[in-house]
Structures are given as C-alpha cells and as structure tokens.
C-alpha positions in Angstrom: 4.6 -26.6 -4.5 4.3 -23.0 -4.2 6.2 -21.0 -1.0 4.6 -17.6 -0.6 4.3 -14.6 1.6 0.8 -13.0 3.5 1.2 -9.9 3.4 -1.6 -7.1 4.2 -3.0 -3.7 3.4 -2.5 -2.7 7.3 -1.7 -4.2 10.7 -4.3 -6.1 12.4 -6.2 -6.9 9.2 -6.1 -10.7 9.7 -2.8 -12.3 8.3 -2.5 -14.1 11.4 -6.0 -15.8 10.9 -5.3 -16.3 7.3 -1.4 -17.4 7.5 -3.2 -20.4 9.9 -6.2 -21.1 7.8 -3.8 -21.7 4.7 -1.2 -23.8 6.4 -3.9 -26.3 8.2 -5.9 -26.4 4.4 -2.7 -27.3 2.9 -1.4 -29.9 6.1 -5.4 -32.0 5.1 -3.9 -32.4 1.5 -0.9 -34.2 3.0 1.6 -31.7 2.6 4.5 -30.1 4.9 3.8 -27.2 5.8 6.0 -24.6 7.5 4.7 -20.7 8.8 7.5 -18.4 9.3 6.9 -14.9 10.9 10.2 -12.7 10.1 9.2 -10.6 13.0 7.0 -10.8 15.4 6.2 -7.7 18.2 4.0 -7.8 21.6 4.4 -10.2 23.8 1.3 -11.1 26.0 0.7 -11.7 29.6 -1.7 -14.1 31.0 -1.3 -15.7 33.9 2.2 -15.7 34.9 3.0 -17.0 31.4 3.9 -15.0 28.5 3.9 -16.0 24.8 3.2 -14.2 21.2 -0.2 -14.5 19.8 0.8 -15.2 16.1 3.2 -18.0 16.5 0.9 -19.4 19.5 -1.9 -19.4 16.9 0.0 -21.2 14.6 0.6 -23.7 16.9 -2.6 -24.1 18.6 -4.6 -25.3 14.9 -1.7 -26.6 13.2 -2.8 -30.5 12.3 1.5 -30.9 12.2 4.0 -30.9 15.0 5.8 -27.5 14.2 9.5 -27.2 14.9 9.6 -23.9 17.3 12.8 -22.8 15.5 11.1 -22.7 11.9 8.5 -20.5 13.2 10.1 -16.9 13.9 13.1 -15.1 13.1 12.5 -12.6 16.0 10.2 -11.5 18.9 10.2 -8.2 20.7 8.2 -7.5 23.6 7.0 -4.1 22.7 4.0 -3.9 20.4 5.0 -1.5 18.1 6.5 -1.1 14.5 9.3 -3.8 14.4 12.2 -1.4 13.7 11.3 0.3 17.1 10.7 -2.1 19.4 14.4 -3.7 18.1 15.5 -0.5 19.3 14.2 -0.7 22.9 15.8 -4.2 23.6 19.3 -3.0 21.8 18.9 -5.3 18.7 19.1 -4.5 15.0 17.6 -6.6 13.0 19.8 -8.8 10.1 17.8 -8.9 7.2 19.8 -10.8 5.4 19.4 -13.2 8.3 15.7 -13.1 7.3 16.5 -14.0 3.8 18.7 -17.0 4.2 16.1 -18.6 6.8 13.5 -18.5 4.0 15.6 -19.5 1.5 16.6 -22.7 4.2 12.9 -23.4 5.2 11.8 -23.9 1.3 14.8 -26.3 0.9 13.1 -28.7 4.3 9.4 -28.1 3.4 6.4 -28.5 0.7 5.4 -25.1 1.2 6.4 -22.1 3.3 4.2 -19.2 4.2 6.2 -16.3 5.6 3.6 -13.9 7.4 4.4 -10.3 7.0 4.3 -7.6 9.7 2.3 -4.7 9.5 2.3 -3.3 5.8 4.3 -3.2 3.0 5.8 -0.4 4.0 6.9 -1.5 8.1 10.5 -0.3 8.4 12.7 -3.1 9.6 15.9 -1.3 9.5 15.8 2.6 9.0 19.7 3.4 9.4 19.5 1.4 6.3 15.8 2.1 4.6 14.5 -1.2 4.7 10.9 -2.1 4.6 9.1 -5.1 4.6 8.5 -4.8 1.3 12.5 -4.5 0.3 12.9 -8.4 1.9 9.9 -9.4 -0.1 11.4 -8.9 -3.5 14.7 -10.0 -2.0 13.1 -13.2 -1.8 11.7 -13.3 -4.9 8.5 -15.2 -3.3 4.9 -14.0 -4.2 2.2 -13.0 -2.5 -1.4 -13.4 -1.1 -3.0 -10.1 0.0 -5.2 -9.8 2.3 -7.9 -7.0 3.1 -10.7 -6.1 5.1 -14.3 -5.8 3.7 -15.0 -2.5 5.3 -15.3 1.0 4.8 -11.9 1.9 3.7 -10.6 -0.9 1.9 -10.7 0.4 -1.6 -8.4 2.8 -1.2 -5.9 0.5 1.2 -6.0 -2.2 -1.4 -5.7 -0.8 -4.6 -2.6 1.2 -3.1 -0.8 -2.1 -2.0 -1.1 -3.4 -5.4 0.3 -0.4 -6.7 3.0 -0.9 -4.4 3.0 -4.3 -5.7 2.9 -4.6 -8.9 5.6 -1.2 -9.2 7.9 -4.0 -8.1 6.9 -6.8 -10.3 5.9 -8.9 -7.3 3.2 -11.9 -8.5 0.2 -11.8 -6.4 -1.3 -15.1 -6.3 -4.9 -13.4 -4.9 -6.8 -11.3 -2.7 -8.5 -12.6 0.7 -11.1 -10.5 1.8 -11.2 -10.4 5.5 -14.4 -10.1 8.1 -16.7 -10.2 5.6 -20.2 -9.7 7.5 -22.4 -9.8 4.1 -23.3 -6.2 4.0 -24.4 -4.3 0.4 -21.3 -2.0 1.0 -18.8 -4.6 1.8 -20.0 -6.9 -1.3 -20.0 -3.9 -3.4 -16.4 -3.1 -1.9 -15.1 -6.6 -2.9 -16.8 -6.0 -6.7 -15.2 -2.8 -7.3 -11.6 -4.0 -5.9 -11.7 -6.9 -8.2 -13.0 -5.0 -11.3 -9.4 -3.1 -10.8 -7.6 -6.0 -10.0 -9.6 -9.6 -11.3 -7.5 -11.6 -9.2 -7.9 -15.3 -7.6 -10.1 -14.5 -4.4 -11.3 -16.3 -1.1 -13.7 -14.4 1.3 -13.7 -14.9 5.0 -16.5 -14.3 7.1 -16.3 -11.9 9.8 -15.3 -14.8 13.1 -17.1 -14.5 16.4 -14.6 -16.3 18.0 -10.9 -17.1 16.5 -12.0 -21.2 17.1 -14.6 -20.7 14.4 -11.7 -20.8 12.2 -11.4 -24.7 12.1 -15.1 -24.5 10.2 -14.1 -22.6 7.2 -13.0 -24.2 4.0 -11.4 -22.2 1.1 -10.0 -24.9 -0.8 -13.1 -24.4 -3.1 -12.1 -21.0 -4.2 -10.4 -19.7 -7.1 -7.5 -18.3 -4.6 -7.2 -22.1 -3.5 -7.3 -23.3 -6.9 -4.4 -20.6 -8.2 -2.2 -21.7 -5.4 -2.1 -25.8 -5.5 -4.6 -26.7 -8.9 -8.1 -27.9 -9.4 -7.6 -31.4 -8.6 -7.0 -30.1 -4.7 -11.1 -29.4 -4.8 -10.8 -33.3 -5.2 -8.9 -34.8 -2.2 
C-alpha cells in the first residue's frame, strides 16, 4: 500500500477534511489506516475542555480505534505558524524526530497519511531553515494536493506544483476543495488540470463537517491512482 502526505496550497484550505475522508475510504476496504499530523497549532476551548480540532476530527469519523500516540508529533496552543508558536511554549521542534515517527508508523500500518501544516513553505525550524516542504522530501513520501475551487486557486496551485515538482516529489493527484458548481470554479479546475493532467477528486463545498460521512471518492481517478481499479469493486 501506498503511505502518503496531504499537503495544501494554503492553510485552512481543507486537509483536515480530506486527511479524514481518505483514511475512513481506505478503513471500508479493510485496511489499517494511520493519520499522522507532524504539527499541530491552536488548541480550542469549549466548555471547560480543550482539545485540537484536526486530531479530534480524526477521531471523531475514524471507523478504527486510533492509538492517540500515532496521531501527532506535537501540539501548541497558539494558532499560529508552527515554528512560532514552538517558540512561545520554549520548545524547538526535532525534525528528525518527525522523520523517524513516519518512518516507524509505515513499518505498523497499511497506509499512513501524514497531514501537513499550513503550506509547503511553513517554517518549522528557522535557526535551521526548515520548511515543511524540507521534511517532505526527507521522507521521500508523495503527495496528494489539495486546493480550493475559488477565485485564486490557479495561481496558488500551479505554484505548489512548481514547488513540487522543482523537488522531484510524486504527486499522486489534486483534490479540489468546496466546490459549489459555479462556471468559474469548473472552469478553474479545467484550466489547473490542462497544466497539470493529474488524478483528481472534487469535493463539494460541506454545510456542515458531518456531511462528510456522505461523500464517496473511491470512484475517482485520484482514488483509483492511489489503491487500483479493483477498489471501485469492494
């Protein structure tokens, strides 16, 4: 099976949502599934009890009992770039750490998805220049993109391939995120994918996060480049 990394063309543009969509597709097909967040930033409030919304989400749909310890390498409470709100609570971040968790995780499960933070580009360590994207070709893992529909998009994504592909990173696909239908945004997906005819999936824009248990991408040619035609099957 294939471990990979989600990575996106910005913060907030859905890696969470699509991280959890791929990891309960692939947990129907019978397989053991793992999501690992490197680094994960903002811890929320509610009610006297606090908790992080990406591993939470993970949690929450995952059709597997997930081992807490296999899901994060670390969590600051400030919600801010990752190398900054390390700095606030006195901690550095060991990125080599990061490397020998993934490299751990692929040796106890069918598939790993590590979620990225941010961009490519999110320093995790500036004293030594290290990005996100640094660890990603560290780990020699490829990618799934994923990309927002809107105004915008063409630019953002055709620059993180760029970025990509300068450092002969595989990237299994595109998944376009929020899609609401629109003549712009399906005209946006054309043209990215006339530069780049990659694998795709296409989300639609979700009214409510539990709407995510409704979708099904294992028809799609992103789907089918990650696990093979006969998953369309089971």
């Amino acid at each position: 099976m294939q471990h990979f990394w989600v990575v996106g063309t910005d913060t907030d543009v859905g890696k969470t949502i699509v991280t959890t969509l791929l990891m309960c597709q692939l947990q129907r097909l019978g397989l053991k599934i793992t999501p690992f967040k490197p680094v994960q930033t903002g811890e929320v409030y509610d009610n006297l009890h606090s908790y992080y919304a990406d591993t939470a989400m993970y949690e929450k749909y995952s059709l597997q009992a997930l081992n807490k310890e296999h899901m994060n390498g670390y969590s600051f409470k400030e919600a801010a770039s990752p190398h900054f709100a390390a700095q606030l609570e006195g901690q550095q971040i060991d990125v080599e750490n990061l490397l020998q968790r993934i490299q751990c995780l692929q040796e106890s499960y069918d598939v790993v998805i590590a979620e990225g933070a941010g961009g490519l580009f999110v320093p995790l360590d500036v004293q030594q220049s290290i990005t996100l994207l640094d660890v990603i070709v560290s780990s020699k893992l490829p990618v799934v993109l994923v990309t927002r529909t809107s105004l915008g998009t063409i630019n953002h994504t055709l620059l993180t391939m760029e970025a990509l592909q300068s450092r002969q990173i595989d990237v299994l696909g595109i998944v376009f995120n929020g899609d609401t239908g629109s003549m712009m945004e399906q005209d946006n997906i054309k043209t990215i994918l006339q530069y780049h005819p990659l694998p795709y999936a296409v989300i639609p824009r979700l009214q409510d996060i539990s709407q995510l248990v409704n979708i099904n991408i294992t028809h799609t040619t992103l789907f089918e480049r990650l696990y093979g035609n006969d998953t369309r099957n089971n």
